[in-house]
Phi, psi and omega in degrees: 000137174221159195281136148238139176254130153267078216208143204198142171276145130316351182223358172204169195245142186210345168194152153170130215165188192268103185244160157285299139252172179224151208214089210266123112356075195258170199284330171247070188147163172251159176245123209237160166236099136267215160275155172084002177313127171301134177298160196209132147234134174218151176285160204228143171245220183270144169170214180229124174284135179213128192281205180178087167291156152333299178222174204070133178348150181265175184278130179249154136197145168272137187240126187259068171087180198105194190251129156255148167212166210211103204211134158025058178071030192217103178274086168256136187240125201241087181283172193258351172167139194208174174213140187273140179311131181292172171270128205330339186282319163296336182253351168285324162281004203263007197244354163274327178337300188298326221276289188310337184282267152356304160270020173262344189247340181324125167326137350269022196255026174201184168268165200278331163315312179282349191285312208286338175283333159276311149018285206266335176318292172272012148306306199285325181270359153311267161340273196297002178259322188285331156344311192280343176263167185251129174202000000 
């Protein structure tokens, strides 16, 4: 018996399929799903979504906050935004990147909109570099 799994975006489908497990970025902590799982809606944070098919490699995606819910062997993860992982080199520089950004913007030397908005920048690039790794 396997889990179907969804997991969505407002604007793209990033899995939907057949799972063993599922593995969510939930907001204080990670959540595993299996099959025979109790329903569940839990709010979601930044992280790495990692799908588990039945046979084959799991699914990585960085994921930025949203909702999962958990109903009768059926996981739809409704994200507030995600991305498949860059190749690593690229998500390291994009997270020094982020990182200079955040400390280029700290109060009083930006308004507190732009500091929350770099923030929310190396949360997400935060995500897409753990996304790159194997584990």
């Amino acid at each position: 018996m396997a889990l179907t799994c969804r997991v969505v975006t407002p604007d793209k489908e990033y899995f939907a399929g057949e799972a063993e497990h599922v593995v969510v970025p939930a907001w204080d902590g990670e959540l595993a799903v299996y099959t025979g799982h109790a329903p569940l809606i839990a709010r979601l944070g930044h992280g790495v979504l990692r799908v588990h098919p039945a046979s084959g490699q799991p699914v990585r995606i960085a994921l930025y906050g949203g909702f999962l819910k958990v109903q009768d062997d059926n996981v739809t993860v409704l994200a507030s935004g995600a991305d498949e992982p860059p190749a690593p080199d690229k998500a390291r520089a994009d997270l020094d990147a982020a990182h200079q950004k955040v400390q280029a913007s700290r109060p009083p030397k930006a308004k507190e909109a732009e500091f929350e908005q770099a923030l929310e920048q190396e949360r997400r690039a935060r995500a897409r570099l753990a996304a790159t790794e194997t584990a």
